[in-house]
C-alpha positions in Angstrom: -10.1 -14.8 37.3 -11.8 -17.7 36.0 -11.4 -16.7 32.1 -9.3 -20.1 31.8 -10.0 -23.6 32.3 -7.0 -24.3 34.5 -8.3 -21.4 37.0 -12.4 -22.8 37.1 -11.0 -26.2 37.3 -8.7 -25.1 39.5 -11.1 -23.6 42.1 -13.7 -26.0 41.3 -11.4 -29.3 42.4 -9.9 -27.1 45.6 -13.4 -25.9 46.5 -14.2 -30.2 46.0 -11.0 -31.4 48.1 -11.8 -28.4 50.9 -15.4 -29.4 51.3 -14.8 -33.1 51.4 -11.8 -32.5 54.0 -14.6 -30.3 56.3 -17.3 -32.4 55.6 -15.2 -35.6 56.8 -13.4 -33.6 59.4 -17.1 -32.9 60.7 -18.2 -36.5 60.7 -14.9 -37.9 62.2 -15.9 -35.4 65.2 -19.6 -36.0 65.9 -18.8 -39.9 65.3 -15.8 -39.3 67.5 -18.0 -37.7 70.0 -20.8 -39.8 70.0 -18.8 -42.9 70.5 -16.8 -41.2 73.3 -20.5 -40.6 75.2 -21.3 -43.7 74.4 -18.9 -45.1 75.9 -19.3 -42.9 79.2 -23.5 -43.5 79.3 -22.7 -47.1 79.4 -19.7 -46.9 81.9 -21.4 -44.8 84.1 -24.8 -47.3 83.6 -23.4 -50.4 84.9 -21.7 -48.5 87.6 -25.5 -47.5 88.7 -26.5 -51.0 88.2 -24.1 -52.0 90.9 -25.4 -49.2 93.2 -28.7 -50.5 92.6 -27.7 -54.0 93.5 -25.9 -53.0 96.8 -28.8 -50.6 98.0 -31.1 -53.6 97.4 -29.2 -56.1 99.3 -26.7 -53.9 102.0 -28.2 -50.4 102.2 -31.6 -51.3 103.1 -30.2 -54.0 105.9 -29.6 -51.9 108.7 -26.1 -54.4 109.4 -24.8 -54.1 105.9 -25.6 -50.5 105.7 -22.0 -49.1 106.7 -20.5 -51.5 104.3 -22.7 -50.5 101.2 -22.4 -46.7 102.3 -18.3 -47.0 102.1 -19.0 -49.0 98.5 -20.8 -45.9 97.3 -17.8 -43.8 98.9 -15.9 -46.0 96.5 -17.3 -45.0 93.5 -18.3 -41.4 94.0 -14.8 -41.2 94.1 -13.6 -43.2 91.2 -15.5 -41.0 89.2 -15.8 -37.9 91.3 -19.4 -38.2 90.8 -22.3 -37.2 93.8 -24.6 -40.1 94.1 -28.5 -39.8 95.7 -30.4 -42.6 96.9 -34.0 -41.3 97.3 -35.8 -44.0 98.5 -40.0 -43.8 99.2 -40.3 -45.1 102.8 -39.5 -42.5 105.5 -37.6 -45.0 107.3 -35.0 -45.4 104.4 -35.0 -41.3 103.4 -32.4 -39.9 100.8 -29.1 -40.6 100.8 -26.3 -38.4 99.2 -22.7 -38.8 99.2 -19.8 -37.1 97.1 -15.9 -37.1 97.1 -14.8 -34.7 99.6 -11.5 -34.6 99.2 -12.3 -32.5 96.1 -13.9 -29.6 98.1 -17.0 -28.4 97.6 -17.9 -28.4 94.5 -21.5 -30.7 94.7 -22.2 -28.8 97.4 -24.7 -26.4 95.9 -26.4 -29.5 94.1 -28.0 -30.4 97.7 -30.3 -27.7 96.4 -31.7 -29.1 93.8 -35.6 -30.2 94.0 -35.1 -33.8 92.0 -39.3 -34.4 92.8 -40.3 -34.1 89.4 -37.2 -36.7 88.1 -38.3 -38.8 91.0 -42.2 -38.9 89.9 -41.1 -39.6 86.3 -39.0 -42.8 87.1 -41.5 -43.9 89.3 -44.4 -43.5 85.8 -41.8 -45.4 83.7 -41.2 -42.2 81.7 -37.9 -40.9 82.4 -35.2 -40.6 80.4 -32.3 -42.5 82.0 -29.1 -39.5 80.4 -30.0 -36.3 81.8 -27.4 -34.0 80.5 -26.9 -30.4 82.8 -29.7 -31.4 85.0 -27.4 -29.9 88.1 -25.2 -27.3 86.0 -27.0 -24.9 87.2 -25.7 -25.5 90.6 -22.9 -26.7 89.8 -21.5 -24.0 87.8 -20.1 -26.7 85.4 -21.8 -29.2 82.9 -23.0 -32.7 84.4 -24.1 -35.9 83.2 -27.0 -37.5 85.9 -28.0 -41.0 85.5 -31.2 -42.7 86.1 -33.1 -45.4 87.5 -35.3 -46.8 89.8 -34.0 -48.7 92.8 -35.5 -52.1 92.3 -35.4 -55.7 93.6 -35.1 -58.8 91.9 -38.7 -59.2 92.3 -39.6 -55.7 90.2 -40.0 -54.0 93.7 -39.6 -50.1 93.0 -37.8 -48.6 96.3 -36.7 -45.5 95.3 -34.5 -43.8 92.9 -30.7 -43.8 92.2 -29.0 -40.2 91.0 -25.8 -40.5 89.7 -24.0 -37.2 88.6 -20.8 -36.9 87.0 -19.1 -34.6 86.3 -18.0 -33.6 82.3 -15.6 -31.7 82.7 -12.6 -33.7 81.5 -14.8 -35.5 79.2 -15.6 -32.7 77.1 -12.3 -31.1 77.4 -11.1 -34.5 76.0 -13.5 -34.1 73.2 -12.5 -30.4 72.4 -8.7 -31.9 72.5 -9.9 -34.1 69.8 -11.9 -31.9 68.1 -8.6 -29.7 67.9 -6.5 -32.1 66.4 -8.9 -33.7 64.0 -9.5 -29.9 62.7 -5.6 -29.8 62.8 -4.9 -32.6 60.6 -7.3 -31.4 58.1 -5.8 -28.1 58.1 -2.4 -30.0 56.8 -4.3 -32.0 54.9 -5.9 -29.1 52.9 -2.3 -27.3 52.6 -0.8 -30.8 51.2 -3.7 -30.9 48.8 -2.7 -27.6 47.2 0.1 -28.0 45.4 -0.9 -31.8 44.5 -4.3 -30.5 43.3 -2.5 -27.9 41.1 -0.1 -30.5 39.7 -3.3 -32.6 38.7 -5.0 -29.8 37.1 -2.0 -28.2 35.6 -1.1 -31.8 34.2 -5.1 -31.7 32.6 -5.3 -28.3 31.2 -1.4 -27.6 30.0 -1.9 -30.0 27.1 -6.0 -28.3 26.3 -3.6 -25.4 26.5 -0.8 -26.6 24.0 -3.7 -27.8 21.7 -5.3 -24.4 22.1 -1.7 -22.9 20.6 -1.6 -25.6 17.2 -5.2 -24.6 16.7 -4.2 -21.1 16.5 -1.4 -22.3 14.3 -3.6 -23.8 12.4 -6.2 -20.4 11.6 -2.6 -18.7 10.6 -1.8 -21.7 7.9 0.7 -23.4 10.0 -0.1 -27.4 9.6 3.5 -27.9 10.0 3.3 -28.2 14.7 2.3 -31.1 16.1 0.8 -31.9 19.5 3.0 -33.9 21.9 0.7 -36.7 22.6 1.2 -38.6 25.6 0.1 -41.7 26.9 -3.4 -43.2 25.7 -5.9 -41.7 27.8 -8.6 -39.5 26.7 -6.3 -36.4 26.2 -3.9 -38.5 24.2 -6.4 -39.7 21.8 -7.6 -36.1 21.6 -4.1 -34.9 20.5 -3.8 -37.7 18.0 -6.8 -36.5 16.6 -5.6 -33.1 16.5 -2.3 -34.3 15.1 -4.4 -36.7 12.2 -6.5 -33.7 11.3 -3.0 -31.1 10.6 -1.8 -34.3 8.2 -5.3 -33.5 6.7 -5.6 -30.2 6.8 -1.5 -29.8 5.4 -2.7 -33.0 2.7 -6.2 -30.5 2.1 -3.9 -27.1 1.7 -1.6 -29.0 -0.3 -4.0 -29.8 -2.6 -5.9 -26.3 -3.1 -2.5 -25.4 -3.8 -1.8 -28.1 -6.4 -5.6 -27.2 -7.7 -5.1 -23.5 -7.7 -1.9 -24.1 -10.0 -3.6 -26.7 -12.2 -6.6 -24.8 -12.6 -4.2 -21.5 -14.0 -2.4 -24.2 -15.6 -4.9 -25.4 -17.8 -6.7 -22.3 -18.2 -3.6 -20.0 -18.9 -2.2 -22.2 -22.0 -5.6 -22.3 -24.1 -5.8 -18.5 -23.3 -2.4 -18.0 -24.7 -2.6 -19.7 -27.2 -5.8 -17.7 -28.5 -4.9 -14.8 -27.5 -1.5 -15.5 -29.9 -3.6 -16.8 -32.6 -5.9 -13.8 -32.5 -3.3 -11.2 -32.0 -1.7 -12.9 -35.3 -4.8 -12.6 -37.1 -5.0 -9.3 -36.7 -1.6 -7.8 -36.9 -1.9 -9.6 -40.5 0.8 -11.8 -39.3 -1.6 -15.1 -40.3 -2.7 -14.1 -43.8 -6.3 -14.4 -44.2 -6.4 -17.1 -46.6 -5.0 -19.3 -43.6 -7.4 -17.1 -41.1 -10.2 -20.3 -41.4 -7.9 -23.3 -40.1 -6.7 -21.1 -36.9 -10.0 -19.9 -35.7 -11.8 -23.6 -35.4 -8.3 -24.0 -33.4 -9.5 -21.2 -31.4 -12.7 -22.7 -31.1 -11.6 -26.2 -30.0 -9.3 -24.0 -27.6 -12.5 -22.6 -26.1 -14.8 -25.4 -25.8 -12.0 -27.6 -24.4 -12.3 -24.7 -21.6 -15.9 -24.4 -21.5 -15.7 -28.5 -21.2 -13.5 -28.0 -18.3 -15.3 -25.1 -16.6 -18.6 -27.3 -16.5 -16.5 -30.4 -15.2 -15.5 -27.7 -12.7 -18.7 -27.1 -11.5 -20.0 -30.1 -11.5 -17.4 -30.8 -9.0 -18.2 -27.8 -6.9 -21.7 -29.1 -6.7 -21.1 -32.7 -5.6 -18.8 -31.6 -3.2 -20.9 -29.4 -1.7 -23.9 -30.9 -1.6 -25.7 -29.2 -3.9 -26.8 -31.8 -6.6 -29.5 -34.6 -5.1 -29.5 -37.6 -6.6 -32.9 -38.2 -8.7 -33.0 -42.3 -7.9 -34.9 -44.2 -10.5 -34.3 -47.8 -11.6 -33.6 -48.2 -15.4 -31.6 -51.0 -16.8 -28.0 -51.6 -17.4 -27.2 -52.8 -20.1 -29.4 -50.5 -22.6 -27.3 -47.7 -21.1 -24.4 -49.5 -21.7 -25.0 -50.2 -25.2 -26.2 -46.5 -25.7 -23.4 -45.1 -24.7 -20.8 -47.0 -26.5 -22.8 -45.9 -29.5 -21.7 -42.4 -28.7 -17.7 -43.1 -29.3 -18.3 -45.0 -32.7 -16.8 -42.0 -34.9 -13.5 -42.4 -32.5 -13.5 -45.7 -32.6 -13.8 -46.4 -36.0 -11.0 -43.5 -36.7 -8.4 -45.2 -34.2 -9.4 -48.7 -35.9 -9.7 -50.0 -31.7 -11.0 -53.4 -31.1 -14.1 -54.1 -29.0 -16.0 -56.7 -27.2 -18.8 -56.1 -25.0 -20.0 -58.7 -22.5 -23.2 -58.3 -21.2 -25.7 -60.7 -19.5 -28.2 -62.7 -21.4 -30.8 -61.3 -18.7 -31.5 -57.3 -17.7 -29.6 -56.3 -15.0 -31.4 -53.6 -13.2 -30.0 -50.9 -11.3 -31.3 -48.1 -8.5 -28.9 -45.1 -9.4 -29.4 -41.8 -10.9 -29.1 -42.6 -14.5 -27.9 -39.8 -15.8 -25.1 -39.4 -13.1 -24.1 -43.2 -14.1 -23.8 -42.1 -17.6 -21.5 -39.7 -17.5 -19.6 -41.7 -15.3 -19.5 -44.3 -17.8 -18.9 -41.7 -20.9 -15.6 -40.5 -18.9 -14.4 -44.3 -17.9 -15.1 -44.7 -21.8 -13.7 -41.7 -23.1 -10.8 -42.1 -21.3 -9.7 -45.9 -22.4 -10.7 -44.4 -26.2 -8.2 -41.6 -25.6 -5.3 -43.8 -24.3 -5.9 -47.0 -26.4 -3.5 -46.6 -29.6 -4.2 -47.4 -33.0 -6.0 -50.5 -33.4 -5.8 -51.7 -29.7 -8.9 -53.2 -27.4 -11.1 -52.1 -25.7 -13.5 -53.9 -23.5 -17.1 -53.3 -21.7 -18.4 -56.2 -19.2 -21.2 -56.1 -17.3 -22.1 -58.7 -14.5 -25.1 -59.4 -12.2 -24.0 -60.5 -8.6 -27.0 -60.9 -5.6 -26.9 -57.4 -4.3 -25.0 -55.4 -6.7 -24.1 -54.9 -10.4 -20.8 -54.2 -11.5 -19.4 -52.7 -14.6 -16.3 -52.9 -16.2 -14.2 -50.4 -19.0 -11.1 -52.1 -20.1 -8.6 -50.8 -22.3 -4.7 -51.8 -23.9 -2.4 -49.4 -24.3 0.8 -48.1 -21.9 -0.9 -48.7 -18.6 -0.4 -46.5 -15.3 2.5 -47.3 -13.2 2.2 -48.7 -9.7 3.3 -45.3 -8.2 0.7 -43.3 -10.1 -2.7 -45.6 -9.4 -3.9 -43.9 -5.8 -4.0 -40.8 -8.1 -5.7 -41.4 -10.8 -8.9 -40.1 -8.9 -7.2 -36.7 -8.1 -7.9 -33.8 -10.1 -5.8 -32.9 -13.3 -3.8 -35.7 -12.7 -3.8 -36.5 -16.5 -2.1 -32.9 -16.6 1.0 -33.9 -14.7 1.9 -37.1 -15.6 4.5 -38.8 -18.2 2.8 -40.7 -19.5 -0.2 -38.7 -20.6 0.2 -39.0 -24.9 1.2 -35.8 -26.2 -1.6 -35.7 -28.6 -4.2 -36.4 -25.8 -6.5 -33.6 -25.2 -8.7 -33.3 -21.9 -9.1 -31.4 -18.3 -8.0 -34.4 -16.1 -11.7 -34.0 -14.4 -13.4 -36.7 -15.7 -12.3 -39.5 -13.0 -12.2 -37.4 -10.3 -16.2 -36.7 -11.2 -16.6 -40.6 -11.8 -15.3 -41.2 -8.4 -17.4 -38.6 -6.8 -20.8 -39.4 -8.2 -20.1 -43.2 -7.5 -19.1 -42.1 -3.5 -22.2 -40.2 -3.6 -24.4 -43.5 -4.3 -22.7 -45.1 -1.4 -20.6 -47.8 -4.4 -17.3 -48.5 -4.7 -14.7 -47.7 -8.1 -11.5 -49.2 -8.7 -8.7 -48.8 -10.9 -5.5 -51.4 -11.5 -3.5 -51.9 -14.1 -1.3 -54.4 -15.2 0.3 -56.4 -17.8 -0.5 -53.8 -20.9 -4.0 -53.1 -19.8 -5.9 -50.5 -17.8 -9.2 -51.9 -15.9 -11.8 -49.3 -14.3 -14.6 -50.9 -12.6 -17.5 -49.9 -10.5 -20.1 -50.7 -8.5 -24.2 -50.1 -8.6 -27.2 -51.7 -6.9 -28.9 -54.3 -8.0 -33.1 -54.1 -8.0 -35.8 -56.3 -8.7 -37.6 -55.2 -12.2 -40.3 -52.7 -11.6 -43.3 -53.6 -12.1 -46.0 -52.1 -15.3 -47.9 -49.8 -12.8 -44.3 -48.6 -11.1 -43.0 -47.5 -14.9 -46.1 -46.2 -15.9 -46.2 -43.9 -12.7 -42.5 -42.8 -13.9 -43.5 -42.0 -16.9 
C-alpha cells in the first residue's frame, strides 16, 4: 500500500489535515466551553452580589424583610435556581427559597448538610464554583455559588447558596459540541479530494520523470519532461531534460568514437594485411619486398602512436593519472622542444620566430604533461604549415599566469569547425585535413584535457591565413637553491 510516493504522501498529508481538523475541533470546544462557563460563573456571581446587598440592607430589617424575600423570589426564578441564606445568629436562621412553579425538583436538596461549606467560607477558604455539590439530590448536575453575607463594614453574617441548575447549559454545550464535530466532519470530507489533487499534482510529474529515467536505462534520450512552471519540480525537470541533451550529445559521441576508433584502426590493418598478403602470394616481387614492409611498419607504429594517445585519454578521463606538480621554467622547455621538430622543419623549408621573455618565466605544472601538450600544438602547426610557411612560438609573463602561444600559416579552420577542434579524430573527418597528412586526431583532444586537468584555460581561433593555439599555465616565484636541491 505505501510502495509509492503518492500513497505515503498521500496518507501522511490526510493523516496531517485529519489531526489538525480534530486537534482544532477539540480546542474550539474546550475554549467554547470554557468561555460559555465563564460567562455563567460571572452571571450567576453578580447575581449573588445583589443577594448579598439586599440581605444586608432589607432581609435583616424586620420591615424590609417581605420586600427582599419577594426580590429573592425574583431571581430564583429568573434562573430557576434554589437560593439559601444561612445566617449565624439564631434570630436571622436559614432561609431557602426556589421556583415553585417548576415542581419539586429542589426539593430533595433541603437535605443537604451545607455545615462544612458553611465553616469554610467562614475560614476564608472556600472555593466560590462548586460544581455537583447538590446533584446528588437533585438527580441532575448543579452549579452552587458562594459567599459570605457581609456588610459594608467587612461584617460576616452568614452565608449565601446559590444553586443553579445546568441543565440547559450543558445541553447547550453538547449542541455545540455536536456541530463543531459536524463541521469538521465536512471539513475532513472536503479535504479529500483537494488533498488528493495536491498530492497527485506533486507526485504525477516525480512519476513522469520516473518513466524518462527508465527511458533513459533503455537508450531512449530522445523523451522529454514536460516542465511546468518554475518551482522546485520545474527546475528539477529542466535538469532532467539538460541531462538527456547530455546524455543524447554523450551517446552520440561514443557512437561517433566507436566508428572513428574502427575507422582509423580498420584502414592501416587493411592496408597491411593487403601488403602482406601480396608479399606472400609473390604478387610484390621480393626485390620491391623492402620499400613495402617499412610501409607496414609506419602502418603500425602510426597505430601503436594512436593506441597510446588512446590510453592516455582513458587515463585522464578517468582519473587515473595524478599530476606530479613541480616548478621548472618556461622557456627552456620551450626551446627544447622546438628542437625536436628541426628535421621537419628544415625538410618543409617553414619559417620561424620564437618570442620569449628576456627574464625566466616560471611555471607550477606537471612538466612532462605540458610538454606533450606543447609537442602536439607543435606538431600540429608543422603538419598543416605548407612549404615554406611560418610558424610562430611566443611566450609571455602576465601577474598570475603564463601563457604560451603556437602559431602557424597555412589554410586555417573554418568558423563552423573551431568548437571541434578539441573533439576526438576530428582531423579524421574534416575537408580540409591535407591528404598527405598523417596522424590519429588525438593530439588536441589530450592538449585540452591535460590543460583542464591543471585547472588553465586553451584556445583556438583562426583567422586571416593563420591558425593560433594558445594556453594557459601558472605563474610561480623562482624556487629557491635549497627548494631545487631537495627536488633533485
Amino acid at each position: 500500500m505505501f510502495k509509492t510516493v503518492y500513497s505515503r504522501m498521500l496518507t501522511l498529508v490526510l493523516a496531517l489535515v485529519l489531526g489538525l481538523l480534530v486537534v482544532f475541533g477539540i480546542a474550539v470546544s474546550v475554549a467554547f466551553r470554557a468561555f460559555y462557563l465563564d460567562e455563567i460563573e460571572n452571571r450567576l456571581m453578580r447575581e449573588v452580589d445583589d443577594v448579598n446587598e439586599l440581605a444586608v440592607t432589607h432581609y435583616i430589617d424586620v420591615d424590609k424583610r417581605p420586600t427582599a424575600q419577594e426580590e429573592f423570589g425574583v431571581i430564583v426564578r429568573l434562573y430557576d435556581a434554589y437560593l439559601q441564606l444561612c445566617f449565624d445568629s439564631e434570630e436571622l436562621g436559614r432561609y431557602s427559597v426556589y421556583n415553585g412553579a417548576s415542581g419539586d425538583r429542589w426539593a430533595n436538596a433541603e437535605e443537604a448538610n451545607l455545615d462544612q461549606y458553611i465553616d469554610e467560607v467562614h475560614s476564608g477558604r472556600f472555593e466560590t464554583f462548586r460544581y455537583g455539590l447538590l446533584t446528588k439530590y437533585t438527580g441532575f448536575y448543579t452549579l452552587t455559588v458562594m459567599r459570605p453575607i457581609e456588610t459594608e463594614e467587612g461584617e460576616v453574617l452568614g452565608v449565601i447558596f446559590f444553586h443553579y441548575d445546568m441543565t440547559g447549559v450543558n445541553s447547550s454545550i453538547r449542541e455545540t459540541l455536536k456541530k463543531v464535530a459536524m463541521f469538521s466532519a465536512i471539513a475532513i470530507l472536503a479535504a479529500i479530494p483537494l488533498v488528493t489533487l495536491l498530492v497527485r499534482g506533486v507526485t504525477q510529474p516525480i512519476s513522469h520523470m520516473t518513466d524518462v529515467v527508465q527511458d533513459f536505462t533503455k537508450g531512449n534520450f530522445s523523451r522529454r519532461v514536460e516542465v511546468k512552471g518554475h518551482d522546485e519540480l520545474g527546475r528539477l525537470g529542466a535538469s532532467f531534460n539538460t541531462m538527456a541533451d547530455e546524455l543524447n550529445t554523450l551517446e552520440e559521441a561514443r557512437r561517433s568514437f566507436v566508428a572513428n576508433v574502427s575507422h582509423e584502426l580498420r584502414s592501416p590493418l587493411t592496408s597491411m594485411r593487403g601488403f602482406l598478403e601480396a608479399m606472400t602470394d609473390g604478387t610484390i616481387p621480393p626485390e620491391d619486398r623492402d620499400g613495402y614492409i617499412e610501409i607496414v611498419l609506419a602502418e603500425n607504429r602510426r597505430m601503436t602512436v594512436m593506441v597510446n594517445d588512446l590510453l592516455d585519454l582513458a587515463r585522464i578521463e578517468s582519473g587515473q593519472y595524478k599530476l606530479n606538480m613541480s616548478v621548472f621554467e618556461l622557456n627552456e622547455l620551450i626551446a627544447r622542444t622546438i628542437l625536436t621538430f628541426e628535421t621537419r622543419i628544415e625538410a618543409k623549408g617553414i619559417e620561424v620566430s620564437i618570442s620569449l621573455p628576456e627574464d625566466p618565466v616560471f611555471a607550477e605544472a606537471d612538466s612532462a604533461r605540458i610538454t606533450q601538450v606543447l609537442h602536439n600544438l607543435v606538431d600540429n602547426a608543422v603538419k598543416y604549415t605548407p612549404d615554406g610557411g611560418r610558424l610562430a612560438v611566443e611566450c609571455s609573463a602576465e601577474k598570475h599566469t603564463a601563457r604560451v602561444a603556437v602559431t602557424n600559416s597555412g589554410p586555417g579552420i573554418p568558423a563552423a569547425d573551431l568548437p571541434h577542434v578539441f573533439d576526438r579524430f576530428y582531423k579524421a573527418e574534416k575537408a580540409h585535413t591535407p591528404s598527405g597528412s598523417s596522424g590519429t586526431g588525438l593530439g588536441l583532444s589530450i592538449a585540452k584535457l591535460i590543460i583542464d586537468q591543471h585547472g588553465q584555460e586553451i584556445t583556438a581561433s583562426s583567422a586571416n591565413g593563420e591558425t593560433r593555439f594558445a594556453f594557459t599555465l601558472k605563474r610561480t616565484r623562482r624556487p629557491s637553491q635549497r627548494e631545487e636541491a631537495e627536488r633533485t
